[in-house]
C-alpha positions in Angstrom: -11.0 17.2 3.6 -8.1 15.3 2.1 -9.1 12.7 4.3 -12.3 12.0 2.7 -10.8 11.7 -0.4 -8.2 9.4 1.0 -10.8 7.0 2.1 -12.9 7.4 -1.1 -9.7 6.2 -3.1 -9.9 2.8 -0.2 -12.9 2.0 -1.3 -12.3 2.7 -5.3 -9.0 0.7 -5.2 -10.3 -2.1 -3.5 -13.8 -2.5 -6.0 -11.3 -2.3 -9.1 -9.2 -5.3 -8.1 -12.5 -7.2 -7.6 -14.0 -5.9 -11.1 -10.2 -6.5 -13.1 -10.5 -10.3 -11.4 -13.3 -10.8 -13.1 -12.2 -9.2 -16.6 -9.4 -11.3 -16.9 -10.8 -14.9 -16.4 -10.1 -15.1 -20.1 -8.5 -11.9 -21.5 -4.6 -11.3 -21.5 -4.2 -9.3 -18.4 -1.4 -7.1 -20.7 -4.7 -6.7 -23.3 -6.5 -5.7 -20.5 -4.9 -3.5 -19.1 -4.3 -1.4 -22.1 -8.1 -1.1 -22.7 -9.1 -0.4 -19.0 -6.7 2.4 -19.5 -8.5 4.0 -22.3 -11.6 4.3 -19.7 -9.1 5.9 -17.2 -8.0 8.6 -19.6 -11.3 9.5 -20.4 -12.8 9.6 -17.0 -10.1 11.8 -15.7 -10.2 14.4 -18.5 -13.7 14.6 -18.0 -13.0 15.8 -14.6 -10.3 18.1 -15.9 -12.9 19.8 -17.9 -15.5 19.7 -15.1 -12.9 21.3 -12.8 -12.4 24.0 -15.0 -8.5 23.4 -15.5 -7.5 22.3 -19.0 -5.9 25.9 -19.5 -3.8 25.0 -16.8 -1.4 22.9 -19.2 0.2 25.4 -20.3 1.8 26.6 -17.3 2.9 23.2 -16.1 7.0 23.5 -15.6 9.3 20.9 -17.2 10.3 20.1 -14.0 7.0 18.9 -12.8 5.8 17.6 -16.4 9.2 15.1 -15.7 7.7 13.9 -12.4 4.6 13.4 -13.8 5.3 11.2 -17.0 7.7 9.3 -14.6 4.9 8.6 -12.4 2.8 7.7 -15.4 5.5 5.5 -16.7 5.7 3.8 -12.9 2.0 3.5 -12.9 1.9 1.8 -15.9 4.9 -0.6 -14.7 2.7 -1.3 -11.8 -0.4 -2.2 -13.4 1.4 -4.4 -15.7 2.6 -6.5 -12.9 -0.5 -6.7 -10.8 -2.8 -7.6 -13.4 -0.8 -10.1 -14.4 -0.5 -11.5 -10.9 -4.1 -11.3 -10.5 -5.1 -13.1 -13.5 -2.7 -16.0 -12.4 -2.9 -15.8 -7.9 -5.6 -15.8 -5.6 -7.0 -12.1 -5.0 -6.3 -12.4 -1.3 -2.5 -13.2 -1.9 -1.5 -10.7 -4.5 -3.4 -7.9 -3.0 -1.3 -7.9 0.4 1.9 -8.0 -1.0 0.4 -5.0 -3.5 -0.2 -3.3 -0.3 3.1 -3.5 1.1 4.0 -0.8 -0.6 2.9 1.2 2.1 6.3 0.6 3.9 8.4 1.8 1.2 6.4 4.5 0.4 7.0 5.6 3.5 10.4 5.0 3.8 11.2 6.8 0.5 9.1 9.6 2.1 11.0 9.7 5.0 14.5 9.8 2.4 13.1 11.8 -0.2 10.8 13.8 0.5 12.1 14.4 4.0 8.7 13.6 6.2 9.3 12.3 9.3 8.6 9.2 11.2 7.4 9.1 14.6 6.8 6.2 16.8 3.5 5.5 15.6 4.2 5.5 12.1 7.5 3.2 13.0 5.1 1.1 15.2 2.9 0.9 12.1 5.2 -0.1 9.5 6.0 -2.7 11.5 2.4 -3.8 11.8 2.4 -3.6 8.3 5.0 -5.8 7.5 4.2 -8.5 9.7 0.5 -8.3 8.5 1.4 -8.8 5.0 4.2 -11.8 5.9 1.0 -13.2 7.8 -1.3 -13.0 4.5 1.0 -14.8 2.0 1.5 -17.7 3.8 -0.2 -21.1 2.0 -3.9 -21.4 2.8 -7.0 -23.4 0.5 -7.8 -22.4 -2.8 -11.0 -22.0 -4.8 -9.5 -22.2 -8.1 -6.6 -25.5 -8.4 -4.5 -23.8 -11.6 -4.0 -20.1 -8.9 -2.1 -22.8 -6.0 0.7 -23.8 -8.4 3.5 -21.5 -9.7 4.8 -18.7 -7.9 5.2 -16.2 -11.0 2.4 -14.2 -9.2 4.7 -13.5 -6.2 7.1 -12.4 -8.6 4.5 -10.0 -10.4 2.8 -9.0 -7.2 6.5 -7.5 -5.9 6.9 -5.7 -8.5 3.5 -4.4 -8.4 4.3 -3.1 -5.3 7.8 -1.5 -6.0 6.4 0.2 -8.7 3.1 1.4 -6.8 5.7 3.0 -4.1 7.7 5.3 -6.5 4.2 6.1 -8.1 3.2 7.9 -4.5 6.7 9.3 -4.1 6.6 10.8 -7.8 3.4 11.6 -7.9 3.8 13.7 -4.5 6.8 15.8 -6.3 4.9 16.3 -9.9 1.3 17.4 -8.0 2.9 20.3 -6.4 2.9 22.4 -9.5 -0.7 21.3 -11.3 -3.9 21.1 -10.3 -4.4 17.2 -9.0 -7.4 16.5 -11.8 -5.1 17.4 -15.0 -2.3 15.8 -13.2 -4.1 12.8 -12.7 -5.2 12.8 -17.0 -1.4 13.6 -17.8 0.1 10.7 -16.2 -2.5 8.6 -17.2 -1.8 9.4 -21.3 1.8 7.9 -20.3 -0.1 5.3 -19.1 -2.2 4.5 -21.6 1.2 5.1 -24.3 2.8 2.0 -22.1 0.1 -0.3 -22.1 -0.1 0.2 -26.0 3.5 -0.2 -26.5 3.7 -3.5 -24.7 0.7 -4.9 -26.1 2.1 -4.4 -29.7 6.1 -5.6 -28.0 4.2 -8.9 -26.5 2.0 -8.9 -30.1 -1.3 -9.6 -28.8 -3.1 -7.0 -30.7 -5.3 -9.6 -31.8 -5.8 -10.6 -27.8 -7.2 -7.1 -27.5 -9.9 -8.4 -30.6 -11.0 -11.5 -28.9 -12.2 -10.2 -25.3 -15.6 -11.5 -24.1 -18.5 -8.8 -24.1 -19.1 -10.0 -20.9 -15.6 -9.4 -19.8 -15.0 -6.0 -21.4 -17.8 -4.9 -19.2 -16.4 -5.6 -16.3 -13.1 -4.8 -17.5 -14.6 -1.1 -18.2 -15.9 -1.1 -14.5 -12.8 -1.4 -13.5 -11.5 1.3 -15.3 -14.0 3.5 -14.2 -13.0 2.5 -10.3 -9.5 3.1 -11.0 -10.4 6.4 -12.3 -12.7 7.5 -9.2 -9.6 5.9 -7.0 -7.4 8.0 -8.6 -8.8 10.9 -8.7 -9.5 10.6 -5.0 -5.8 10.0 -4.3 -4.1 12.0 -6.4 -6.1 15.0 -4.4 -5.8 13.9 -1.1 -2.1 13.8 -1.7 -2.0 17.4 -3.1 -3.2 18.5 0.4 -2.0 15.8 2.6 1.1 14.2 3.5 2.2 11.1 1.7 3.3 8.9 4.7 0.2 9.1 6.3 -2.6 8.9 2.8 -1.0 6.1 1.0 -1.4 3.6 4.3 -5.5 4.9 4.1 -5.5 3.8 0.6 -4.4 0.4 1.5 -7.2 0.4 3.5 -8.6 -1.1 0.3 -7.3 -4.3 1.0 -10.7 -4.7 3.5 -13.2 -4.2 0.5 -11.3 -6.4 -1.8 -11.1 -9.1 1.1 -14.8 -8.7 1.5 -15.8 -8.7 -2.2 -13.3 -11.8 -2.6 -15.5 -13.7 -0.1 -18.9 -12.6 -1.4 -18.0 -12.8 -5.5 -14.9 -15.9 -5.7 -15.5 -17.1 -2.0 -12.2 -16.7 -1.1 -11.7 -17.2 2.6 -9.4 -15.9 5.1 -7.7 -18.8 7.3 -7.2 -17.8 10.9 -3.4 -16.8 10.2 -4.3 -14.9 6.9 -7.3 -13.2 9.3 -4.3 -12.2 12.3 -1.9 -10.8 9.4 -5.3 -8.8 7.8 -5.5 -7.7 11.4 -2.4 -6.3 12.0 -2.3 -4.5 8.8 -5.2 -2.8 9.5 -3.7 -2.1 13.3 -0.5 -0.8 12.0 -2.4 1.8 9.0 -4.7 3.0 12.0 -1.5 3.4 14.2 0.0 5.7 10.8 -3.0 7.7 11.8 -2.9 9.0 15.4 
């Protein structure tokens, strides 16, 4: 069953990137962020109550309420970083190197958590890796202002490192709580951050001037990023963390998709080979 929900997350993750793009053509990505997150909390407390588990919060550990906020607080990092890099790169650029956060998520697994490797999964990451080398190379752009300045690459990395101890945090705090009200817990650290650093950066009034049209979609994405998480947060309360996260990079073949149909962002034949291989190598994770 935690497979399911693995692949449910895929396709969540990959509809929000497309959704955030277009919330952020004008809106401050950091202003975004901190409202998207408002729809977040209140998705996944919904579920908490639809679950039947709010009671459940008072039995939660310190020990566990740690790992969670410190997953929130990576979360939040992360989100930061690629909605930033999304609102100033090409979806099909920052979205790989997002993605290769599968590696180190695995690799920390394989540290931390103690799961093993086996040739596959070693086979994999090595897809992986060369998939997402393959992907970030130069290729045309839609948009002139996304092909100059590399701040994105910078944004998009640390994306990434932050979405990697998210799994590896998240995997140690859902052991002790149900996944739905761990899911609404970190995401009120989430929503603290984004708040924090909106008032830090001062664009409070950024937050004031959104679009309508914008704040729809920007709302759709936090709706997507709720449904993603939800998925994921229960797939990796039943299975193992080296082996989910690579499935929910599989989202990186809806966003692809979506790119082409809503920005008409195409893959050149290189970017296709390193798409490719990713998908080869989270397949390979798999057997």
């Amino acid at each position: 069953m935690w497979l399911l929900f693995a692949v449910g997350s895929a396709f969540f993750a990959g509809i929000t990137a497309i959704l955030a793009k277009c919330g952020i053509r004008k809106t401050d990505s950091t202003a975004a962020t901190a409202i998207r997150t408002i729809v977040v909390l209140i998705f996944a407390w919904i579920m908490v109550f639809v679950a039947g588990h709010p009671d459940q919060i008072r039995s939660i550990d310190r020990t566990t309420l740690l790992f969670l906020v410190l997953s929130g607080l990576a979360t939040g990092a992360s989100w930061l970083c690629y909605f930033k890099a999304l609102q100033i790169g090409d979806i099909n650029k920052v979205v790989p190197i997002d993605k290769s956060s599968t590696v180190l998520t695995i690799l920390l697994a394989f540290l931390l958590l103690g799961e093993p490797i086996d040739l596959f999964q070693g086979i994999g990451v090595v897809l992986i890796g060369a998939g997402t080398f393959l992907m970030i190379e130069k290729k045309p752009h839609t948009e002139p202002s996304t092909a100059s300045g590399k701040g994105w690459f910078l944004y998009a990395s640390g994306s990434a490192i932050f979405a990697s101890l998210t799994a590896i945090l998240g995997k140690v705090g859902i052991q002790g709580v149900e996944s739905n009200l761990g899911t609404a817990i970190r995401t009120g650290v989430v929503l603290v951050m984004a708040w924090v650093m909106v008032l830090v950066t001062g664009k409070v009034q950024e937050v004031r001037r959104v679009p309508g049209r914008e704040l729809v979609f920007i709302c759709l994405s936090g709706i997507a990023t709720g449904a993603s998480w939800l998925c994921y947060y229960r797939a990796l309360q039943d299975g193992p963390a080296s082996v989910e996260a690579p499935i929910d990079k599989l989202s990186i073949l809806v966003t692809v998709v979506f790119s082409w149909l809503v920005f008409h962002e195409r893959l050149t034949r290189r970017s296709g080979l390193g798409l490719a291989l990713i998908v080869a190598g989270t397949l390979a994770m798999l057997i």
